[in-house]
C-alpha positions in Angstrom: 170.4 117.0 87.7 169.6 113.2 88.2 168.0 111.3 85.5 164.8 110.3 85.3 165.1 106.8 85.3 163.3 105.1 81.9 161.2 102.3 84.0 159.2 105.9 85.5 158.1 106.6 81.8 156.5 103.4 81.2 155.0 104.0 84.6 153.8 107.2 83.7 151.7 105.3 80.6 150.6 102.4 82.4 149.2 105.1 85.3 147.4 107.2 82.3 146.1 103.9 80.8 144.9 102.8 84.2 143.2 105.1 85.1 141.5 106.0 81.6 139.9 102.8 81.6 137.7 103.3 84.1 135.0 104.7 82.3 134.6 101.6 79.5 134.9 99.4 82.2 132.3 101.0 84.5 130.3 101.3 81.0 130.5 97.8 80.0 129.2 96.5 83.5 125.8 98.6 83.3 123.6 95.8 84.5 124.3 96.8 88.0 122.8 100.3 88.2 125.1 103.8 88.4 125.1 104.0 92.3 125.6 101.3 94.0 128.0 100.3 90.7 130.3 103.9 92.0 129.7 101.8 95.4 131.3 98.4 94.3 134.2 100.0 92.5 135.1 102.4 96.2 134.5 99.1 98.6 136.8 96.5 96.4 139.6 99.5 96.6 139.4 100.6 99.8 139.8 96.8 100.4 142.9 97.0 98.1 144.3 100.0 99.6 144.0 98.9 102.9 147.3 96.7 103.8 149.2 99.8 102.1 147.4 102.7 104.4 147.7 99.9 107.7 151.8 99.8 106.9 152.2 103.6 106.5 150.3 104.3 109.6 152.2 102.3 111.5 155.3 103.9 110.3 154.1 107.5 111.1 155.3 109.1 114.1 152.9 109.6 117.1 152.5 113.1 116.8 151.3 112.6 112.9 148.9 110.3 114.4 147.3 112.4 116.5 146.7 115.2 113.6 144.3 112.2 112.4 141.6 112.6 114.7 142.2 116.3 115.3 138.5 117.7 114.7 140.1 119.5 111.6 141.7 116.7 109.9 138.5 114.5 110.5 135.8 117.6 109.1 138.3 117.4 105.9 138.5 113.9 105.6 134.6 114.0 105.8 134.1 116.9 103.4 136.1 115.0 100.9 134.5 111.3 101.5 131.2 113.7 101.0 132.8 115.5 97.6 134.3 111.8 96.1 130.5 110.1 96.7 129.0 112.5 94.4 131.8 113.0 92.0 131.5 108.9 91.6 127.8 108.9 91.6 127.1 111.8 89.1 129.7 110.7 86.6 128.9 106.9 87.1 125.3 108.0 86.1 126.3 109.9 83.1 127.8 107.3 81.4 124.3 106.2 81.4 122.9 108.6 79.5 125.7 109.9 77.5 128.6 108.2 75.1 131.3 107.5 77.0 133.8 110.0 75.0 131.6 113.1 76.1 131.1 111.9 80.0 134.9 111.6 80.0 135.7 115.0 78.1 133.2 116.7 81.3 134.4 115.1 83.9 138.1 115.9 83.2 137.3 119.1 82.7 137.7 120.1 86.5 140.8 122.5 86.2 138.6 124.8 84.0 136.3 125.1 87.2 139.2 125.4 89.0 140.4 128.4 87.5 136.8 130.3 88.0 137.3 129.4 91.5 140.7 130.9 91.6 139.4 134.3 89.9 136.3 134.2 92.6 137.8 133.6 96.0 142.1 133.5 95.6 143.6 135.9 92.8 143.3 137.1 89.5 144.5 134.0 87.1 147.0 133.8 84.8 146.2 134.8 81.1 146.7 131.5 80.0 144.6 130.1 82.6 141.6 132.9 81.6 142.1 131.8 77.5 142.5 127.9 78.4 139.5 128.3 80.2 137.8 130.1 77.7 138.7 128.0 75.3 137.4 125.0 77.2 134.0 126.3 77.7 134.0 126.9 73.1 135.2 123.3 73.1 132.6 121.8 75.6 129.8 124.1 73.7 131.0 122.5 70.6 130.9 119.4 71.3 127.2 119.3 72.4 126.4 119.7 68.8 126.5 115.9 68.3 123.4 116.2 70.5 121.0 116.6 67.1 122.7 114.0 65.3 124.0 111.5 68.1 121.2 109.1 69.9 123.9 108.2 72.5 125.2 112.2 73.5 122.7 113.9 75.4 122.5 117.1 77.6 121.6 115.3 80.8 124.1 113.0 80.8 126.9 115.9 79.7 125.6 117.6 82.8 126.1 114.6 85.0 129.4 114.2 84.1 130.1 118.5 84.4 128.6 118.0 87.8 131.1 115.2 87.9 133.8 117.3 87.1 132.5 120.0 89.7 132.6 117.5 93.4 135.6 116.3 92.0 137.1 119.8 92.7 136.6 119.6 96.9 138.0 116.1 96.5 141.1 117.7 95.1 141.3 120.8 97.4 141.2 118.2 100.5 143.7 116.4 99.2 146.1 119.4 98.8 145.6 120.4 102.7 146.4 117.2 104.3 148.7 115.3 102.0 150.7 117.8 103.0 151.1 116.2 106.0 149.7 112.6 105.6 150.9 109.6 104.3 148.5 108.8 100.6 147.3 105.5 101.8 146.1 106.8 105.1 144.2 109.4 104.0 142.6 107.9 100.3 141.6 104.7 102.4 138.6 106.9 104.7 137.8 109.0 102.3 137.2 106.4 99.8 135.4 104.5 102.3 133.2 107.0 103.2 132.3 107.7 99.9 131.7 104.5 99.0 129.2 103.7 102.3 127.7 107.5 101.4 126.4 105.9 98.1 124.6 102.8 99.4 121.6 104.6 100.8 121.7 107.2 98.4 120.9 104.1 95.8 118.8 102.9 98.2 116.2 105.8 97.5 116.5 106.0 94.5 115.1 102.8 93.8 118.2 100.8 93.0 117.2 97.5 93.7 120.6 95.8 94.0 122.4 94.2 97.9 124.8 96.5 99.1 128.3 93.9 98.8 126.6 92.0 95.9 130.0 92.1 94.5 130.8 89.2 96.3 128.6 87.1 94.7 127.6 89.0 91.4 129.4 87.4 87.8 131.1 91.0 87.2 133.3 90.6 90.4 136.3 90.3 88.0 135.2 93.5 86.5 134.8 95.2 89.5 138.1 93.7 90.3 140.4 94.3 87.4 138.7 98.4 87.5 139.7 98.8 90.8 143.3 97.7 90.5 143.7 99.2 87.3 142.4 102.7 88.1 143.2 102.6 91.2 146.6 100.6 91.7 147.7 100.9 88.4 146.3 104.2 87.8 146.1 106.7 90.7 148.8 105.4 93.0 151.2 104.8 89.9 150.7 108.3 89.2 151.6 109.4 92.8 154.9 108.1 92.4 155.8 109.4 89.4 156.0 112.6 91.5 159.0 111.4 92.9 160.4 111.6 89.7 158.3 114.1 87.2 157.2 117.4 87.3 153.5 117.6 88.6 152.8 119.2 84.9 154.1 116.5 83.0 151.9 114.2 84.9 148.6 116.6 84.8 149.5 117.6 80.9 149.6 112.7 80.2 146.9 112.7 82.3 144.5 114.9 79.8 144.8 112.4 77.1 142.4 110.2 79.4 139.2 110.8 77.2 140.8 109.7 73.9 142.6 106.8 75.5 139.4 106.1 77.0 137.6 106.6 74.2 139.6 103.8 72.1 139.7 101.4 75.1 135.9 101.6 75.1 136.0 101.2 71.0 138.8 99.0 70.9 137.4 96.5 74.0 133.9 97.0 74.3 132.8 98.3 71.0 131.3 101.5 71.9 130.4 104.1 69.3 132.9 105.7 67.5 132.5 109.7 68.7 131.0 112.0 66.2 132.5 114.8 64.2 131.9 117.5 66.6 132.8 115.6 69.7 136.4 115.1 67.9 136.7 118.9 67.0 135.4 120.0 70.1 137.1 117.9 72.8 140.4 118.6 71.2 139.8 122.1 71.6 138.7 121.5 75.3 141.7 119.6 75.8 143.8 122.5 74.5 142.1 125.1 77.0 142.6 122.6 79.8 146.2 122.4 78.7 146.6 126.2 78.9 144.6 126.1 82.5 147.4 123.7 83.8 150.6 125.9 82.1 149.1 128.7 83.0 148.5 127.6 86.6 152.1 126.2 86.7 153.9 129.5 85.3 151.9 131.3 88.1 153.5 129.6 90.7 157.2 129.9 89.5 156.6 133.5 89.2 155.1 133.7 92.6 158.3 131.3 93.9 160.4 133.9 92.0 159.2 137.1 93.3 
């Protein structure tokens, strides 16, 4: 058994960190409202992720190309552009109305909605995805109870962010049925774009009065900038090649610790509120049901591989 080489580990940290800050960053530039702010942050990384997605689909072979505009492959791609648009503009829009511990507890909180989907539509979930997700749901209700005693937490915005967590889920199931077959950069680059041209008329009526690419000229550009490589250079496609490497659970078990990470960037950076007693109690009991969800949903498979 090779050995994972010790330059992936500090990969694997800067690809958590990356992708946690996302949420103080997007916090800290609130001048520009939620929408067409989801909007910036897609257009300045599809920009980004462009040379990479023009290089791999010139390396593909012809008959991978034409799979792209197969009228399956293109309903997908759509569907997800669709899904990512309002995962970025609910969750964008909770961290309006909610601290920015809570809208990152709810958002990440998409494998526990995962698992009722499973138990709906696929097979009857493994026990430790059933108590994880039970769990999870104590956790979340716990955590709502710094809404008497916390002017920052509020229901609204917790929902925004569950609703957050929710789209991301059709985003993710996308993902699974064509990166089987296509290259990451080809298919994040459309459906990123999409979501991110989705959003401007969305804004649009809802009164956002803010141009369209007004990041070129706006004084956050360098905001916008430094979120869209960190999340989603540093963050997102440092995380897809730790694959290579690490086990998909290590990577989804790092990857839970984004709302405290998150949490202290925003604190540490930005100074935003320190969360509350019950957000503390309760997110790390969330965090342990979505543990369980993802160990649970990982000893599934390897006894279905075993069988």
């Amino acid at each position: 058994m090779s050995r994972t080489p010790p330059l992936v580990w500090g990969l694997l940290v800067a690809g958590v960190i990356g992708v946690s800050s996302a949420g103080a960053i997007l916090s800290h530039v609130d001048s520009i409202p939620p929408l067409m702010r989801a909007s910036w942050r897609l257009q300045i990384t599809v920009l980004m992720l462009l040379p990479f997605a023009i290089w791999q689909y010139r390396e593909m072979d012809l008959d991978v190309r034409k799979r792209l505009f197969e009228k399956r492959t293109v309903l997908i791609v759509l569907g997800s552009g669709v899904a990512l648009a309002a995962h970025f503009g609910t969750w964008v829009t909770s961290l309006d109305h909610t601290s920015l511990a809570h809208s990152l507890l709810f958002v990440t909180s998409h494998p526990i909605i995962i698992v009722a989907g499973i138990a709906l539509f696929v097979r009857r979930p493994h026990r430790l995805e059933t108590t994880g997700a039970l769990l999870g749901l104590l956790g979340a209700a716990i955590t709502l109870l710094d809404a008497k005693d916390s002017g920052e937490v509020t229901l609204w915005g917790d929902f925004l962010a569950f609703v957050g967590a929710l789209t991301v889920v059709g985003y993710i199931v996308a993902g699974r049925i064509l990166r089987e077959w296509m290259p990451v950069f080809v298919y994040a680059v459309p459906v990123t774009l999409i979501g991110a041209i989705l959003l401007i008329p969305v804004s649009m009526m809802m009164g956002e009065d803010t141009a369209a690419i007004g990041w070129i000229e706006s004084d956050l550009l360098g905001w916008f900038v430094l979120l869209a490589f960190l999340a989603g250079i540093v963050g997102h496609t440092g995380l897809n090649a730790c694959l290579r490497w690490l086990a998909p659970l290590t990577i989804s078990f790092a990857v839970t610790l984004e709302p405290i990470i998150g949490a202290f960037i925003g604190w540490f950076f930005f100074d935003e509120a320190i969360p509350g007693k019950w957000t503390w109690f309760g997110g790390m009991v969330l965090m342990a049901g979505i543990l369980l969800v993802i160990k649970g949903g990982a000893e599934n498979e390897l006894d279905t591989t075993n069988q």
